[in-house]
N, C-alpha and C positions, 0 to 999 in steps of 0.2 A: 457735334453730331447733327446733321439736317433733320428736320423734322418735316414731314410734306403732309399736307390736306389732299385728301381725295373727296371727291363728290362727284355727283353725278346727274343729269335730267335727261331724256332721251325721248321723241316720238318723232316718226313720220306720218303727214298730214297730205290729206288732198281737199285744195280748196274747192272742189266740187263734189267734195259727197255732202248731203245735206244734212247730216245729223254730225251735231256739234261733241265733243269730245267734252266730256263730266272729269271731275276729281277724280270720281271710285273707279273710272277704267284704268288710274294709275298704279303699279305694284309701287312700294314706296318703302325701303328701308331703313331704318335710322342708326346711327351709332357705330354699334359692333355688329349689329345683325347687316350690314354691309359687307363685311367680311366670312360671316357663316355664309351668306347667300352667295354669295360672287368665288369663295374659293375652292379652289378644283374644277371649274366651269371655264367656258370658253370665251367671256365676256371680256372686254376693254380692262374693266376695273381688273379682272382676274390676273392679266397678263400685267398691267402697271405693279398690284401687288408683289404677281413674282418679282418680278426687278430690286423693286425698294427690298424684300427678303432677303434677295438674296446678296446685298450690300452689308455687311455688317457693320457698318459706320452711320447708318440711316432708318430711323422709324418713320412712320406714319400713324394716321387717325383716320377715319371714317367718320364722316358727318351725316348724308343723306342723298341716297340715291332712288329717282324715281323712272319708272320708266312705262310706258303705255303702249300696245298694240296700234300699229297705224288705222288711220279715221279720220275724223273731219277735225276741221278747227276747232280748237278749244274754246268755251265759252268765257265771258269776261269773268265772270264767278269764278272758275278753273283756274284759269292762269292769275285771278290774284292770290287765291288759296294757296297754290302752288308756286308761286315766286317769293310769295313772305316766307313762307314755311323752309324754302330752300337759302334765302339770303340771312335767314333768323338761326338755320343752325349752323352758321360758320362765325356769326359774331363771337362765340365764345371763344376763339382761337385767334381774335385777331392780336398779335404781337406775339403769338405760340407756336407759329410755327416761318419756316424756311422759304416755300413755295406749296404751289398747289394746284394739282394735276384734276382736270374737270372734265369726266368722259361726257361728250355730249353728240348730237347729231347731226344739226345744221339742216330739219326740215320740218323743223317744229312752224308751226303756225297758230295766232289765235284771232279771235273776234276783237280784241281791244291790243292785241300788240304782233306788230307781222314780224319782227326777231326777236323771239325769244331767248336763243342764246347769244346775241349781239347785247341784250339788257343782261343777262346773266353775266358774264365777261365785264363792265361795266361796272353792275355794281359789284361785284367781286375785288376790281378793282380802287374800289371806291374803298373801301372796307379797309383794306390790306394794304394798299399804298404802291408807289410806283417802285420800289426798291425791292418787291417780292417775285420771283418771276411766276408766271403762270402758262403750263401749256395745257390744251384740251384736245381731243380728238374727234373726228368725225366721219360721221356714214362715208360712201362714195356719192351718195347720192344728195350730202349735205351742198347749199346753197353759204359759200364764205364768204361773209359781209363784210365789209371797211370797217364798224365796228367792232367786229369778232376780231381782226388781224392789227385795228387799236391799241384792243384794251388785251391781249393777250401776248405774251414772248415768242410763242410757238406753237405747231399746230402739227399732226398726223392725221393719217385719215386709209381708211380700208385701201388695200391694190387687187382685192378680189371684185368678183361678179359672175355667178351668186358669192355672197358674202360667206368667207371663209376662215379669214382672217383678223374676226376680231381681238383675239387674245392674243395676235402679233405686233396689232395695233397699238392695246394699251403699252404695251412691253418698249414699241419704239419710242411713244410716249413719254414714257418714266425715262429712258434712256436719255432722251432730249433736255429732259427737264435736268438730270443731275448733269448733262452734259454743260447747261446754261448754270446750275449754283455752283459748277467746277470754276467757272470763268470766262465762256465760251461766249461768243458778243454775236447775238442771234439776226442776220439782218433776212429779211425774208423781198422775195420778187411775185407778184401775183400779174400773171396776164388774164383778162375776162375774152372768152368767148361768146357771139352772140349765136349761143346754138342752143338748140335741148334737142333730147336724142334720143332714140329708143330702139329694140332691137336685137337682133343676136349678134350684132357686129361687137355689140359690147361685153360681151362675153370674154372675159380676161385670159383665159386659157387656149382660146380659139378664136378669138374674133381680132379686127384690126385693131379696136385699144388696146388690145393687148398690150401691142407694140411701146405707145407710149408709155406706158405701166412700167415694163419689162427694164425700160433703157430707166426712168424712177429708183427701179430697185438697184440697177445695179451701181448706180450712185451713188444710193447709200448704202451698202453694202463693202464698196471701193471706199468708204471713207472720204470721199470728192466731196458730198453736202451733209449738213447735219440733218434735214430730212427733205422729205417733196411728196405731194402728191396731184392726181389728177380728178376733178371733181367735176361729174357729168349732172351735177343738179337734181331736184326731183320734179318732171316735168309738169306735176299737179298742185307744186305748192306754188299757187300766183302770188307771187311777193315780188318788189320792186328788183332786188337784185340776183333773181333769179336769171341761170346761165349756165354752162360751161366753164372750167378755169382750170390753170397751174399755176401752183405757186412751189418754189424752192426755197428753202433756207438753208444759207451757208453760215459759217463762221466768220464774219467780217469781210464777204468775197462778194460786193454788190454788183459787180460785173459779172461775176460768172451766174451767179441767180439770175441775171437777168436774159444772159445768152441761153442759158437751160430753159428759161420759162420761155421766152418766146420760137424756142425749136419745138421745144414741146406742143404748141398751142401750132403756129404754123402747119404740121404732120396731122394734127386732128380736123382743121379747119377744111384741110385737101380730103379729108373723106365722111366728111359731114354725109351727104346724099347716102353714104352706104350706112350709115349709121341711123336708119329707120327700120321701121317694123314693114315686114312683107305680110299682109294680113290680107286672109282670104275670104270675102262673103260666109254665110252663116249658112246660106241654103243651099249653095252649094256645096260643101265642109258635109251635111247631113246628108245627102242626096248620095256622094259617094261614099262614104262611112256608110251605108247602110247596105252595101254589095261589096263591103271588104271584110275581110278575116281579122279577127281582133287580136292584141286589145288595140285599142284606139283609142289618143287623147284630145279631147276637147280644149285647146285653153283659152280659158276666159279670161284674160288679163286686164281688161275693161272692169272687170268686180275683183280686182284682188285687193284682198282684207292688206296686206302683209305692205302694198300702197296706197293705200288709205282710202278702199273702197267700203261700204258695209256689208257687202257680203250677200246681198240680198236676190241679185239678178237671178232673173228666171228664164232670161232669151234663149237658151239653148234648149233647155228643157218644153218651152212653147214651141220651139220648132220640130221636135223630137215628137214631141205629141201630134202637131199638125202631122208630120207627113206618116202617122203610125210605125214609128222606127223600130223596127225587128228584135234587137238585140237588147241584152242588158245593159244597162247603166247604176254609175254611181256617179252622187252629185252631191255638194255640201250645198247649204241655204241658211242665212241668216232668216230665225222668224221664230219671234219671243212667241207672235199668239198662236202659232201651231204647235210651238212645242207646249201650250199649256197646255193645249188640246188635249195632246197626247198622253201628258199626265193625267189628265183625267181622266181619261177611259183605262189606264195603266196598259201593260206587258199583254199582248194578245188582243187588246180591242180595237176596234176599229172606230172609224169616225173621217168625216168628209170637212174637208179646209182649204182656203187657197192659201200657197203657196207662193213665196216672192212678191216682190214690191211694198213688203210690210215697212221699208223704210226711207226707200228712194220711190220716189212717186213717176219714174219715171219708164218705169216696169210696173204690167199691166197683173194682177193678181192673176194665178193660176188654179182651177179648183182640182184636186184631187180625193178619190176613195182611198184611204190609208190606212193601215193596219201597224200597229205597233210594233216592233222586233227585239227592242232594245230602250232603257230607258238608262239614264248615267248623272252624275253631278258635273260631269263635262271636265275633269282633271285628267291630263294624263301629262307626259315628258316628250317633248322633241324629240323626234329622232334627228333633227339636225344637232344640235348642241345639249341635247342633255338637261337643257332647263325645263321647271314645270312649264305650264299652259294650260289654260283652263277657257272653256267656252261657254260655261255657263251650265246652267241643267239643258241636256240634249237627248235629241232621240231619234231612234232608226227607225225611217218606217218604209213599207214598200207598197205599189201599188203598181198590175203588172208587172213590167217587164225595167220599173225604177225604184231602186234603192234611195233613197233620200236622209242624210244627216242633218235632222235640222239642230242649228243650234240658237240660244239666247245671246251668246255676244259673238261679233264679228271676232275671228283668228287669224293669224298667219297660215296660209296653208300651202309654203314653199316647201312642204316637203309630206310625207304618206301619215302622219302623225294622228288628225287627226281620224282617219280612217282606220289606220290601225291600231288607237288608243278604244276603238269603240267594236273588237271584233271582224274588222271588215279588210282581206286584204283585195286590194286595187287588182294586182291578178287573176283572181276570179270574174272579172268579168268584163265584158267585150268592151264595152266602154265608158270614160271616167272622166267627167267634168274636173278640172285642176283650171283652179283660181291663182293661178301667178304668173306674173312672165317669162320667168325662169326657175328651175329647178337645178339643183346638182343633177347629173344625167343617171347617174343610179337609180336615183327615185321612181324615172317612171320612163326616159326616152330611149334608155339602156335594152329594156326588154318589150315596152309598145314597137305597133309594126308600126305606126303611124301619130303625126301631132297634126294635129290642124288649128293653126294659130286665127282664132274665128275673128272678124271684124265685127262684133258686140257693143251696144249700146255702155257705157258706164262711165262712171267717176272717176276713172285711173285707164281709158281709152289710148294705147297707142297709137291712134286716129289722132293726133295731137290738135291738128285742127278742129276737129268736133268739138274740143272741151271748153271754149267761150275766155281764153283769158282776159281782165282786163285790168292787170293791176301791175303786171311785168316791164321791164321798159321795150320800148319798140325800135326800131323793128327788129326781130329777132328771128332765125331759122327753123323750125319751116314753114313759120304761123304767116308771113311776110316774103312775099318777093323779090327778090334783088336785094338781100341783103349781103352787105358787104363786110366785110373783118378787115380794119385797120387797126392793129395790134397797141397796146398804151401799159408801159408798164408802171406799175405802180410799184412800192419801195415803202415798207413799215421795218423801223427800226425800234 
């Protein structure tokens, strides 16, 4: 009877937000509370569980899964607390079990190690030895490193965008994984693109990746590979192997992976240019939002918490003010010291604070008269997947004609959650700052009459240029000139 380890570590990182990533931002499960957390939910781990379940010739264990809202690089302190902590509780299982399936993400970053699930994989491997197989899974937006595709059998990874799909993930995962302890002789093809990309083009259900995705699934689906995916990188985590790729795995079919991967990678390569952000001035964006009928969305995806901005930016809001903007707004703001403010004076008082740039110095403080509406421990549930979320102790407050959710720790805010965790629905009023690049179209594009995707200062800038990389290799699209794609495939067996 197979016995499989599951584990897990998870964060997406932008190496330009300036505030470093701590332990305690990690939620961190151990043991069995792996299984209460993850089951019934939409998670990677949740969906590998169903699988192994529903085998009746196969158990598992849970060891320790950790996971963190995207941010900045993790500090060296962090990543060694959390690498001992995560490599210390699998020792007890080594020679106990079969294989072992490792949800992870592929855009982790830190101050003292730029792959951390390339050293995860690694030493996993080290541990368990070369005769265990191991496969892990990852974001779309993970960056897969020659050590990752090393020290690992196999690999899955998201076919959605917005993320949709994780509990499909884990599921093809596990699948893989019993596919390779059946017998199944894993040879995998990776081609690197030198691209990073952004945009609505990549939009799975509507945009041109689609396409590539589309023809992925029906591959495996058809039974043709044992899996594949397409990985657009995260264009903020400056790490050396940061890129675009496809990689397929077949069943001992090292020709046809390699003809899959490079049609795949070719198709993408031909629409690189449409796979950027069409981003519009800021003052222009206010100028006409403010002689249109609402609602109307702001998005600032230069500060989105959800890729690893902190949340803090206040440029929409200082242009809103410069030119006296008519209408209502609603806007979230990372900003520990206004929310203590706010505590202080409690429910009804008022008090005068700036607002923004409490953590990126690169946003000018803004001051406001504020009146308290709302005070919270900052807990509420996704409306994307149902898991908790917490932002910390938060508060509504309004002055004029703006609504303001400040809260204590940066969030995800790919979807209406934390607005309507705090009382506040986004329909009521005319217009609503939305920190991500994308949304499920429900949330908010379904019934706004309008998005104006702002070109905004920040640490997760679809301006790609703006963001200063210098640790990536070069040259690469669109940061560079004349860059060319001469295809190389590579081959981990």
């Amino acid at each position: 009877m197979p016995r499989i380890l599951i584990a897990g570590i998870a964060q997406e990182i932008s190496s330009f937000n300036p505030v470093p990533t701590e332990y305690e931002l990690f939620s961190i499960q151990r043991g069995e509370d792996v299984v209460k957390v993850n089951k019934g939910t939409t998670t990677a781990i949740a969906g590998a569980m169903e699988v192994f379940d529903s085998e009746v010739d196969v158990q598992f264990v849970t060891t320790f899964a950790a996971k963190a809202v995207s941010a900045g690089p993790m500090s060296a302190k962090c990543w060694s607390a959390l690498s001992t902590e995560f490599i210390d509780s699998l020792r007890p299982h080594v020679g106990e079990v079969d294989a072992v399936y490792l949800a992870l993400h592929g855009a982790m970053g830190g101050e003292s190690e730029l792959d951390p699930e390339g050293w995860v994989l690694e030493q996993t491997r080290v541990l368990f030895g070369d005769d265990i197989p191991i496969v892990f899974s990852l974001d779309l937006h993970g960056i897969l490193t020659a050590k990752m595709l090393e020290f690992g059998n196999g690999v899955t990874s998201y076919h959605t965008y917005p993320h949709v799909d994780l509990h499909d993930t884990g599921m093809r995962a596990a699948s893989l994984l019993l596919n390779i302890v059946a017998g199944a002789t894993p040879v995998t093809a990776r081609v690197r693109v030198p691209a990073i990309v952004r945009g609505d083009e990549l939009k799975t259900d509507t945009g041109c990746f689609g396409d590539q995705i589309r023809k992925i699934k029906s591959l495996e689906t058809g039974g043709k590979i044992l899996a594949g995916g397409f990985l657009i990188g995260n264009p903020f985590t400056d790490v050396p192997e940061l890129c675009s790729q496809a990689f397929i795995i077949t069943d001992d079919n090292q020709t046809e992976a390699e003809r899959i991967a490079l049609e795949l990678t070719a198709d993408f390569w031909a629409n690189r240019e449409k796979m950027q952000s069409n981003l519009i001035p800021l003052e222009g964006s206010v100028e006409k939002a403010s002689s249109m009928p609402g609602p109307i969305i702001f998005t600032d995806a230069a500060d989105a918490p959800s890729s690893g901005s902190p949340g803090d930016s206040n440029s929409i809001l200082a242009e809103l003010v410069r030119t006296n903007y008519p209408h209502t707004v609603l806007a979230p703001v990372t900003d520990p010291a206004a929310v203590e403010k706010a505590v202080a004076v409690g429910v009804g008082g008022k008090f005068t604070a700036t607002i923004g740039g409490a953590l990126d110095t690169r946003f000018t403080p803004l001051e406001f008269d504020l009146e308290v509406k709302l005070l919270s421990d900052g807990n509420y549930i996704l409306e994307s997947w149902g898991a908790p979320q917490s932002s910390g102790i938060t508060a509504v407050v309004t002055s004029g004609v703006f609504t303001l959710v400040l809260t204590s720790l940066p969030v995800s805010l790919f979807d209406r959650s934390l607005f309507l965790g705090h009382g506040l629905d986004p329909k009521n009023f005319h217009s609503i700052v939305v920190k991500s690049p994308h949304c499920q179209p429900r949330f908010f594009d379904d019934w706004a009459g309008h998005n104006f995707n702002v070109d905004a200062p920040g640490s997760t800038s679809a301006n790609l240029r703006s963001l200063g990389h210098s640790i990536c290799s070069r040259p690469i699209f669109p940061l560079d000139p004349d860059v060319s794609f001469e295809p190389v495939v590579e081959i981990f067996i």
